[in-house]
N, C-alpha and C positions, 0 to 999 in steps of 0.2 A: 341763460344767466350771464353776467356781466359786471365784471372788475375790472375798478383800476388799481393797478402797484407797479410801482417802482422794484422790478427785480434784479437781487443781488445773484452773485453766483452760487451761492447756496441754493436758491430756489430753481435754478435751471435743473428741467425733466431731461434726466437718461436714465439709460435700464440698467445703471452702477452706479452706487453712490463714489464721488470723488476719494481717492485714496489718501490718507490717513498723513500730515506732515510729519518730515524726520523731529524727535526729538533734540534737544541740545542738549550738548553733555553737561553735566554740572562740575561746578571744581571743588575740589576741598573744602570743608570749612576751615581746614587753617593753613589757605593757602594765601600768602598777602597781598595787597589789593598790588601794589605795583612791586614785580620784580628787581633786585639788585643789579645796578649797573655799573659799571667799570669805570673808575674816572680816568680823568686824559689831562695833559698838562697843556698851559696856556697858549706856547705857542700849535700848539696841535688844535685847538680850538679857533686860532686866529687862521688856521690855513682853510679847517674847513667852511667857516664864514666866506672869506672872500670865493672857493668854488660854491658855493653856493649862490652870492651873491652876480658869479659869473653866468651859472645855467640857467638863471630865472633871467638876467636879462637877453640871451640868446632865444629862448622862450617867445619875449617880447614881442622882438623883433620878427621873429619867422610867423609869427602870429597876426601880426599886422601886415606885415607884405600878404598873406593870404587873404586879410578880410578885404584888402584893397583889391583884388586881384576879386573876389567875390565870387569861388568857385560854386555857390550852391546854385546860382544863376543859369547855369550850366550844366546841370542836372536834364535828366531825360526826362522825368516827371516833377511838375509842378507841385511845392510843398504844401501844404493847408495855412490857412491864414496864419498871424503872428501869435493871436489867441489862445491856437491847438497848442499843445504845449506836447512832448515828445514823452510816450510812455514811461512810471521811474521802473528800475531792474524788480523790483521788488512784488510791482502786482504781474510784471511779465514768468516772472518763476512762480507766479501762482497758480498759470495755468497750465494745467495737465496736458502732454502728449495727446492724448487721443482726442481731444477736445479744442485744439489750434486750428484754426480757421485760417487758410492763408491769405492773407494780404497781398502778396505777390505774385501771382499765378501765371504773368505771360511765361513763355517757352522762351528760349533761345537767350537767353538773360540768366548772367552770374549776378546773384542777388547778392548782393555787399549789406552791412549793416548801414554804410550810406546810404543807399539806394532805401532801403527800409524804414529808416527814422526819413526821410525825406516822406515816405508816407504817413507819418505818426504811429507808426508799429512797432511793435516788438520785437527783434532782432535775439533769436540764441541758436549757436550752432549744435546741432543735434551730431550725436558722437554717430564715429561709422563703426562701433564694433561691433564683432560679430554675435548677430543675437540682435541688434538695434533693429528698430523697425523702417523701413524704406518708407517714405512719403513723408514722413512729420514734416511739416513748414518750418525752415529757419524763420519767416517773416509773418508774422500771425500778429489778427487784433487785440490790443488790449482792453481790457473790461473797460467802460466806457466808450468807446470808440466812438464818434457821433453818426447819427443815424436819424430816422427821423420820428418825428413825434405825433401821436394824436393829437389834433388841436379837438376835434370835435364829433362826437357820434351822436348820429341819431335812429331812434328808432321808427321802423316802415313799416308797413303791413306784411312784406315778405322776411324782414331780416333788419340789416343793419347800412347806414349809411355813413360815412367818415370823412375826412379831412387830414390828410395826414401830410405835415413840414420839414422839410431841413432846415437847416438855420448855418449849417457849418458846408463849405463845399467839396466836394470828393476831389482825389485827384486824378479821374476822368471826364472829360470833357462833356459840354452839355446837359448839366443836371436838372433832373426835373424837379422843380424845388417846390411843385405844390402836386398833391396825387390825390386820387377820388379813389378812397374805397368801400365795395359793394362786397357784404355779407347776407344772400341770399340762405332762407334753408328751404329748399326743393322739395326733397321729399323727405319723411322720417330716415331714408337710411341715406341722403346724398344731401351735400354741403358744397357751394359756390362761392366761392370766396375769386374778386377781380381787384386789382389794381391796375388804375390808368390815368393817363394825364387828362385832367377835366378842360385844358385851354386849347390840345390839339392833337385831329386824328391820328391815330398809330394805326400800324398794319394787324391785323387779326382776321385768324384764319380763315378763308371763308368755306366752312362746312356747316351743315345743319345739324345743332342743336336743340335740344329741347328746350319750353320757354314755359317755366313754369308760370302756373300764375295763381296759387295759391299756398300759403305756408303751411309747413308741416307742421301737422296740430300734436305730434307725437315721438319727435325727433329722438334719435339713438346717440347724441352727441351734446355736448356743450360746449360752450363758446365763451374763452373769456380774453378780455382785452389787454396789454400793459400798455401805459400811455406814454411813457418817454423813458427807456427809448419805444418805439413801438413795438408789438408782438400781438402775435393773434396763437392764443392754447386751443387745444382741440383735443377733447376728453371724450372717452368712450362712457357714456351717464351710467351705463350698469357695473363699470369693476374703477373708474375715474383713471383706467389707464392714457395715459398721456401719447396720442396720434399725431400731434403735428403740433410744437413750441418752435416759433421763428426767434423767440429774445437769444440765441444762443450765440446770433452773431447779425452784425449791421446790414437790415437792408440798404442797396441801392439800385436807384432808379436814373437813370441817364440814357440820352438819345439812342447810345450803343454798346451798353454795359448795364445788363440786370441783373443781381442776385438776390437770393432767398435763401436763407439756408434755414434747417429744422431737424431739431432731436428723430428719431427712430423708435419705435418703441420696441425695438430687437435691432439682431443682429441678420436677422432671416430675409431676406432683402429678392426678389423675383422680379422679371422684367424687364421694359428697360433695352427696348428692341431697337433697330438689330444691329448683337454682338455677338461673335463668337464668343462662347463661354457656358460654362455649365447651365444649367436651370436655377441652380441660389446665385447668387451675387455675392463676393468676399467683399467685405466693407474693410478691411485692411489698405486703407488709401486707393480704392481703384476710383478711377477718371474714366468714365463713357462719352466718349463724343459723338455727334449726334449731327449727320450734316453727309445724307445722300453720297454714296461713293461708287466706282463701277472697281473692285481690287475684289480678289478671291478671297472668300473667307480666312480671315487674318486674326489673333488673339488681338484685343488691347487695338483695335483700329476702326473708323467707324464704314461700317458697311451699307448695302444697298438701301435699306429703311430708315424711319426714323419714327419712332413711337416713346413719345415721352411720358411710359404711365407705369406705375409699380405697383406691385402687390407685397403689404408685409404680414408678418405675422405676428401675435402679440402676444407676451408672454404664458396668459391664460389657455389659449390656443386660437381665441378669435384672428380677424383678418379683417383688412382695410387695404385701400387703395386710394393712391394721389395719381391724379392723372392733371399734366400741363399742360393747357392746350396751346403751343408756341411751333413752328415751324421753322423758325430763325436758328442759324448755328448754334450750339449748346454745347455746354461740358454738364456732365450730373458727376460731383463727388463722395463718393462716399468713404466713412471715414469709420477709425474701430470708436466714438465715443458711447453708440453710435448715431452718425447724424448724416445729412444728406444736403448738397448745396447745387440749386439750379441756376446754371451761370449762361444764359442767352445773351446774344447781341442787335435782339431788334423784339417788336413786339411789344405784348405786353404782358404782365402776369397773370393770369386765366387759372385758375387752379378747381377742380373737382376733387372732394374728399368722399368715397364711398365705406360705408361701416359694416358692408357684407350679413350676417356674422360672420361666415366660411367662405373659401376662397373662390366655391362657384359664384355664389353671390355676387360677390363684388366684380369677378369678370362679367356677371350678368347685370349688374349695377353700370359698369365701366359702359358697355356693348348698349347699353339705354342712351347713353348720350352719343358715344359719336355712330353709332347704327349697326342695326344687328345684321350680321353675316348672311346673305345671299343663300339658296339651300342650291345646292350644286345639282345637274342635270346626272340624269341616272347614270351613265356611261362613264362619267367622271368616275367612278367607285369601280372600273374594272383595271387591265392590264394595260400599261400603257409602255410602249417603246418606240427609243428613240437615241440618236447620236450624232456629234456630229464630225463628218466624214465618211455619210452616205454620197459614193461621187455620183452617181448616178439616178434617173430615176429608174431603172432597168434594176441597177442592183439595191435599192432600197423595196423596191416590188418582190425581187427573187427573197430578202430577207423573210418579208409577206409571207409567201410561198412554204419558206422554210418551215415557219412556226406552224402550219397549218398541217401540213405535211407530216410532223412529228409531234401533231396534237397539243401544243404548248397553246395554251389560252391569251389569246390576245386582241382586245378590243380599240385600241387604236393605235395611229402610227403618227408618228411625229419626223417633221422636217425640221435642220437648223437654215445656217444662210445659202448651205450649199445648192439648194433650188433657183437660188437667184441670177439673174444674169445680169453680171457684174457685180452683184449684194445691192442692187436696189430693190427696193421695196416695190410690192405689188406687179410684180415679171417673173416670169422663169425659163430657165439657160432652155434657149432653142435645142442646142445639141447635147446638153449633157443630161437633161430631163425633158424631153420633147416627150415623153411617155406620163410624165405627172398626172394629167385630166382623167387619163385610161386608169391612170392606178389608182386614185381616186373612185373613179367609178366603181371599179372592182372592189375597191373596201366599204361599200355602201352596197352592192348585192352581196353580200357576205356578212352582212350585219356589223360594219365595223366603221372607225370614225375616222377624221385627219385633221389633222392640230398643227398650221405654220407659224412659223416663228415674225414676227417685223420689228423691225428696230426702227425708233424716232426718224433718225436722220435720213433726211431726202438728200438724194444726187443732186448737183448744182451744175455738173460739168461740162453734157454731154448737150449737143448743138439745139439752137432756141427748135422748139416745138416739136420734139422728138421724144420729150417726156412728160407727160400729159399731169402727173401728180408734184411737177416742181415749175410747170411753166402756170398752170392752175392755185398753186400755190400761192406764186409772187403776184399773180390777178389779182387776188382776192386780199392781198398781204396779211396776211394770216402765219406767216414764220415769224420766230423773236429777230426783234430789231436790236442791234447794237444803241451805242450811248449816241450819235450821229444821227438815228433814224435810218440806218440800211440795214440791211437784212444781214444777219451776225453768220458767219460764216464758220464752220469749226469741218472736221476732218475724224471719220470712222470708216467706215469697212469698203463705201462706196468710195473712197475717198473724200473731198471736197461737199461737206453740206450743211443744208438749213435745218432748222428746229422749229417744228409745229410750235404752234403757240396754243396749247390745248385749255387756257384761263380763258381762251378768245369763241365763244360759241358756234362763228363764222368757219373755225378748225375744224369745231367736231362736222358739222354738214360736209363742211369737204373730205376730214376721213368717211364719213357714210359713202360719200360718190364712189371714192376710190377702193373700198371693198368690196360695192357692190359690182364696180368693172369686172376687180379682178376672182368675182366668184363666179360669175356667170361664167370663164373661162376654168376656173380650177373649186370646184363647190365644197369649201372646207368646211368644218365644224365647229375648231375652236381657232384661239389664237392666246400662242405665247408672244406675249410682249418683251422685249431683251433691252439692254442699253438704255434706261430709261430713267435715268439718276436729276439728270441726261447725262449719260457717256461723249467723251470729247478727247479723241487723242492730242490733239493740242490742249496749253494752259489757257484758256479763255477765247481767244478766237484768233483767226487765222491775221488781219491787221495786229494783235496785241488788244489788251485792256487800258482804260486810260489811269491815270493817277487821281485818287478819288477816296475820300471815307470808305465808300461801297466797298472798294478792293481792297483796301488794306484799313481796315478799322484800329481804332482804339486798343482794341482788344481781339487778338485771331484764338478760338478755339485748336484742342487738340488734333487738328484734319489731317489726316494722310494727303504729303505733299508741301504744307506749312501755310498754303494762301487759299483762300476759297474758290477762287479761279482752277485749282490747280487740277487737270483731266475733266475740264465739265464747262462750262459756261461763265463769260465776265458776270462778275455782283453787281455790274451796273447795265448789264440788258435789259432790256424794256418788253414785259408784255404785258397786256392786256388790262388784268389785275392790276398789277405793281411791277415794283422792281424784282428781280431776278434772286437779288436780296434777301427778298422775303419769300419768292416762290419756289428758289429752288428745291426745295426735298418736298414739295407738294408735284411736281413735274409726273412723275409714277401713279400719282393719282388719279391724276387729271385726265391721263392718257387712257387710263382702265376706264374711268367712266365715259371716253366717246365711244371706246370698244366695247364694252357692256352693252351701251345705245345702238351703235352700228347694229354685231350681230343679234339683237332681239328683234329689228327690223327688217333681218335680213333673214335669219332662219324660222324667225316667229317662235323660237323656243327659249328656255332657261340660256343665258349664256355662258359658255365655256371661254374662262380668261385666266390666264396664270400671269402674274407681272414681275420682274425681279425688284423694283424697286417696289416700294410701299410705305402708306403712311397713314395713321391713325384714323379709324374706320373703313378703311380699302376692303373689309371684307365684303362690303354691301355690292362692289360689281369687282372684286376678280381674286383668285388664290394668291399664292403666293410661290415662286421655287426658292430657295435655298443658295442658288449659285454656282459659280464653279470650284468645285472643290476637285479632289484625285482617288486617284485608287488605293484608297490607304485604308487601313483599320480605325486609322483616329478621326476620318474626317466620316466613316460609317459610324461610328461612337456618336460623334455632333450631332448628327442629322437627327439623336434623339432628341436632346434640350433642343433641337432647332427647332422639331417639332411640334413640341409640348407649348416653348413658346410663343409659337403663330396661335393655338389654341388658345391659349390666354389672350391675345393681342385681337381676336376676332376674325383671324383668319383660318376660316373651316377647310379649305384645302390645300394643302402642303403638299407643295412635289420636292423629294431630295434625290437631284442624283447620286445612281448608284451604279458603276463612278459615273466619270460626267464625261466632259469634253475633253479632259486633260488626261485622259488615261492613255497607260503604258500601251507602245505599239502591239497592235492585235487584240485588245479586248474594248469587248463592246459596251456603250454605257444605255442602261437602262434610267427610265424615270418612273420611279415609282410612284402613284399619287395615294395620298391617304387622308381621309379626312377623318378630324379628329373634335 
């Protein structure tokens, strides 16, 4: 089905109707139209004429030095043409609290009502008393606001074709003023809804999706249009509950500033990986940002994954899911109207609507497009331990030993970086583990497995041809290149190193080489992947980053640290794919799948892969762990939503330390794995 209208605020879908305006008091009926005033004698009138006539020409004057002086010029953002005209007070008090959309959203900025009507927004300061709710925007759009319009739809064999204009311009730089949009319906329960510039490629994701190619002759959904400003409704066809209305606030589309925002059809909100946080989501103003991080599980901070897909539920009891397929930095807000605003800075808008009925559904709706989770090798499902501040391999054997000994069930053991000599990758310490191969061996006539840990970064430091995996590397130039074309330099555990370039095919054959060296020497099982965000104790690399869009955009999401650069790689490194830009929070992915490859080649079995970072579909080659968290009660609490989580996300095997690396001196931390 398909409509067009013009929707007023009335017509805007949430799960409350707008509350109810104060009345105004009435007065008396025999109260007189103008009150009694006090007369004043004539020279008392002649005083206050002349101040009168004094303040309004002081007035004048301080008025004109200002327009001369032409402060708005001087503004940090650029105002909208002469046309826009500056929201009046009147439709601004119209809009409810929970329902304000902010206009103003960078960080680090005292929003003045200058700075606000400089946007054509609405400006009201929200009281701080106590009881007030934390988030409302002082700076929100006003009804109207411009945005862009349907010029044109047509109908296709699968769906819907469009044309959608601005006509007015944002006050973000590079706006795309003509957009192509695709309303696919896939299948009866999954809906494709793309927007993208028809004149020039954008980056999008490269993962395999499904390609429909016939329409669903039986869809669970309806689909209705508004043509100016524009909006795309999404109805559930059996109860017309309302899944997804964009008219609630102004799309925009710009080179490096996207949003979408859309009604809720509750408050029950799931998803939305990875944060710490319960398993619902409070829509009481929480900000998720979304942008790969190597920081311990933190409230409100964005962590190691990034999976932009939610699950709600609706008020009948049914369930739906929006899934966005973008890997560009992102904020999702959510808000009590309630409503939800996906704010990226590159990309483009990709959106999957799944209609479930029920919540497996739609995780098994969601798990159809970006692929369904890998079935884990048998031994994954037993006892697994591990820590790290095994110093030896003598004493991580005698642990062996122990469990056996006092009959405690244990079918694998894990190493961290302490094997390594010097923490490079693919060696182990002559003298502190010169026994590794032997204990290995021994955990495989005993029926048992071993699982090392590698982190991305290769050593750069150590003299030419002395290390076969970084002099082999720069052969084949297969590390990410800085903005220059040299090999980007950054700083973890080995000190001084390169960054595979795992976009680049050339990578994954050279990791094959390199595990297969170092298995023929130490014959492992699995492989935990660590540092893989990519992790970078410097802010972008070891030269600096240059000055550039890339680095400091238009618009910086909520990132732990404040710049995208900041513990990970420049925005403007160069691999294979694209810019760094776009590929950082796909880097964990990338890495899982040469390892996935490697050991199926290598051990000819199921692969065993755990990765810390992760990104939408990563179930298909590796699990997931949790992180570092401590020896606390609350962070054994997490580990359940943590869990539950990946389960929704398509990641069937979850390892949480229990504690982990950071535990109190003397106790040991185990890894539990569990597939769920």
């Amino acid at each position: 089905m398909v409509s067009y209208k013009l929707l007023t605020p009335e017509d805007v879908y949430f799960s409350a109707p707008p509350p109810a305006e104060d009345s105004t008091e009435e007065k008396p009926a025999d109260a007189p139209l103008c009150p009694e005033k006090k007369t004043c004698s004539t020279s008392t009138a002649f005083v206050g004429l002349g101040t009168c006539l004094f303040v309004v020409g002081c007035v004048w004057l301080i008025g004109t030095v200002f327009w001369l002086k032409d402060p708005g010029s001087q503004l940090p953002h650029r105002l909208l043409p002469p046309t826009a005209q500056a929201p009046p007070n009147k439709s601004c008090g119209a809009v409810p609290e929970p329902r304000r959309f902010d206009c103003y959203p960078e960080r680090g900025v005292v929003v003045t009502q200058e700075l606000c009507e400089a946007r054509n927004c609405c400006f009201i300061q929200v009281s701080k008393s106590p009881g007030a709710k934390s988030g409302v925007p002082w700076c929100f759009y006003p009804p109207g606001f411009p945005s862009y319009t349907l010029d044109s739809l047509n109908e296709t064999e699968m769906g819907y074709t469009g044309q959608l204009t601005k006509r007015v311009k944002t006050y973000y730089p590079k706006d795309i003023e003509t957009l192509q949009l695709s309303v696919t319906f896939e299948t009866d329960s999954r809906l494709h809804v793309k927007i993208t510039d028809p004149s020039s490629l954008r980056f999008e994701v490269p993962i395999s999706v499904p390609n429909a190619t016939q329409k669903a002759t039986n869809p669970a959904y309806t689909v209705e249009f508004s043509k100016e400003p524009f909006g795309l409704i999404v109805k559930r066809t059996s109860t017309g509950t309302v899944l997804i209305n964009t008219t609630v606030a102004p799309l925009f589309y710009a080179d490096q500033f996207l949003q979408l925002s859309s009604s809720l059809a509750s408050r029950f909100v799931y998803g939305l990986g990875e944060h710490r946080a319960g398993f619902l989501h409070s829509v009481d103003w929480t900000t998720l940002t979304m942008w790969a991080r190597d920081v311990p599980p933190t409230e409100l901070t964005n962590l190691y994954g990034v999976h932009p897909f939610y699950l709600g539920m609706e008020p009948g009891g049914s369930a739906h899911g929006v899934f966005l397929l973008n890997s560009n930095a992102m904020d999702v807000v959510l808000q009590p109207a309630p409503a939800l605003t996906w704010r990226t800075i590159g990309g483009v808008l990709d959106i999957y609507v799944f209609l479930g009925p029920d919540p497996s559904s739609v995780v098994q709706q969601y798990l159809e497009v970006v692929g369904l989770p890998a079935m884990p090798i048998y031994w994954a499902l037993g006892f697994h331990l591990c820590r790290w501040g095994y110093k030896t391999s003598n004493g991580t054997w005698e642990v062996v030993k122990a469990m056996r000994n006092y009959g405690i069930p244990q079918d694998v053991q894990w190493n961290d970086i302490d094997y390594m000599d010097g923490f490079r990758d693919f060696t182990f310490d002559p003298n502190s583990f010169p026994t590794l191969p032997d204990m290995v061996k021994d955990l495989h006539r005993n029926g048992q497995r071993y699982v090392m840990i590698l982190d991305p970064g290769i050593s750069s430091t150590q003299p030419a041809g002395s290390y076969w995996p970084y002099d082999e590397g720069m052969k084949r130039g297969i590390f990410i290149k800085d903005f220059s074309g040299n090999t980007l330099i950054g700083k973890v555990w080995p000190g001084l190193t390169a960054y595979p370039d795992f976009s680049d095919p050339d990578a994954h054959q050279w990791w094959l080489e390199n595990l297969q060296q170092f298995y023929a020497k130490v014959p492992f099982d699995g492989l935990w992947i660590d540092m893989n965000e990519p992790s970078n104790f410097l802010d972008g690399a070891l030269g600096g980053c240059p000055s550039s869009d890339l680095e400091d955009p238009p618009y910086t999401p909520g990132i732990l640290g404040g710049t995208l650069r900041a513990k990970t790689l420049c925005a403007s490194a160069v691999q294979k794919m694209s810019v760094h830009y776009n590929m950082h929070s796909l880097y964990g992915l990338m890495e899982a799948m040469a390892s996935a490859s490697a050991l199926k080649k290598i051990v000819g079995k199921r692969p065993f892969v755990i990765s810390r970072s992760t990104f939408a579909g990563q179930g298909r080659y590796s699990g997931h762990w949790l992180g570092d968290n401590k020896s606390r009660w609350k962070d054994l609490i997490m580990s359940v939503p943590g869990g539950h989580q990946d389960r929704d996300l398509g990641l069937s095997l979850a390892v949480s330390p229990k504690p982990s690396n950071q535990s109190d001196p003397g106790q040991i931390g185990f890894c539990v794995c569990v597939v769920l």
